[in-house]
C-alpha positions, 0 to 999 in steps of 0.5 A: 466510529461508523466507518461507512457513513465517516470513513466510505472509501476506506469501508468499501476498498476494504469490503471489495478487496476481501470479496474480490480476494476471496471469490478469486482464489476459487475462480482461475480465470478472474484471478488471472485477468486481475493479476498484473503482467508487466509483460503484457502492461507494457505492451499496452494490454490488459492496462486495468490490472494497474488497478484491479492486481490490487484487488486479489491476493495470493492466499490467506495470509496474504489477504489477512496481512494485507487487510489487518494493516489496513484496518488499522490505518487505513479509517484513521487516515481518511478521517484526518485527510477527508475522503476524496483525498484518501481516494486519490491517494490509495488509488494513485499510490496503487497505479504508482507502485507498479509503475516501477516492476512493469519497468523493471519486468517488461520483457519477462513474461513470465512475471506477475504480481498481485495485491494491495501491497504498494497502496496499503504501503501508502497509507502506512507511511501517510499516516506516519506523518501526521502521527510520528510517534505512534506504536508499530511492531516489525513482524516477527520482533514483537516488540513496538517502535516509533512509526518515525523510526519503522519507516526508515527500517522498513524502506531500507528492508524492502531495497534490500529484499529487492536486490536479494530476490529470494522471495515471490514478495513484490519489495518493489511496489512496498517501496514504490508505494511508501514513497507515492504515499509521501508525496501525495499526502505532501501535495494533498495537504499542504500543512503536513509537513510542518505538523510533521515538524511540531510533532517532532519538536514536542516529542524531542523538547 
């Protein structure tokens, strides 16, 4: 595939987050003007990191998980669903996913969040619906499971890690942007679900 010339927007998402990633973990001060504080959203200040939290990660493997489940997604997605499409998508789901935590974490100051987490769950579960049966693997578990059956597993471990709150990982945004992923592609292309359906039935029949 030429990604840039047949996938642009996934090729230049994927570009600028790792440049943007990398240059802000030696750069405080960017780092803290691009991460989200529901605190300061809500108050309507620094609203842009709606956006730009989704362009620095917190460390390495953050950055690498992030862009290894993009990598393997993301190019596939744009070239079924078109390029403007896949735009919307990533950029509404990335604004969506945070809606949730600036709501849920308006009066804590102290609570930020950053990443391409709520996007990318986007684009995973986007994806899910045009090819229902393909290969994914639950980490650490190696071992492959229908993307029809991850979705469900993974939806219901992100409530669950939500409501435990044992970690820094931001389960919301996973599950906010699952779910927007959904919608928009529903929205974006009419003909999905019933492609969702056939798939279904060839597979079962």
């Amino acid at each position: 595939m030429n990604y840039i010339n047949e996938t642009p927007v996934a090729s230049l998402i994927f570009l600028f987050t790792i440049i943007t990633s990398i240059y802000a973990f030696s750069n405080p001060d960017l780092h803290g003007k691009f991460m989200l504080n529901p605190y300061n959203v809500s108050r309507r200040h620094r609203v842009y990191t709606l956006i730009t939290s989704g362009l620095i990660h917190a460390d390495w493997m953050h950055l690498i998980f992030n862009m290894m489940t993009f990598f393997f997604f993301a190019f596939q997605l744009e070239a079924i669903i078109g390029s403007v499409n896949f735009a919307i998508l990533y950029f509404v789901s990335l604004i969506a996913s945070d809606i949730p935590s600036v709501i849920k974490h308006k009066n804590d100051i102290w609570y930020n969040s950053l990443g391409a987490s709520g996007a990318i769950s986007a684009v995973l579960f986007s994806y899910i619906l045009f090819v229902p049966f393909s290969s994914m693997i639950i980490f650490p578990i190696p071992i492959p499971i229908w993307a029809i059956v991850f979705g469900p597993l993974y939806l219901v471990y992100c409530v669950y890690a939500s409501r435990q709150g044992r970690d820094h990982i931001n389960h919301d945004a996973h599950f906010f942007g699952a779910l927007a992923g959904l919608i928009l592609t529903v929205l974006l292309v009419p003909g999905v679900i019933p492609h969702f359906i056939e798939q279904i039935q060839m597979k079962i029949g």
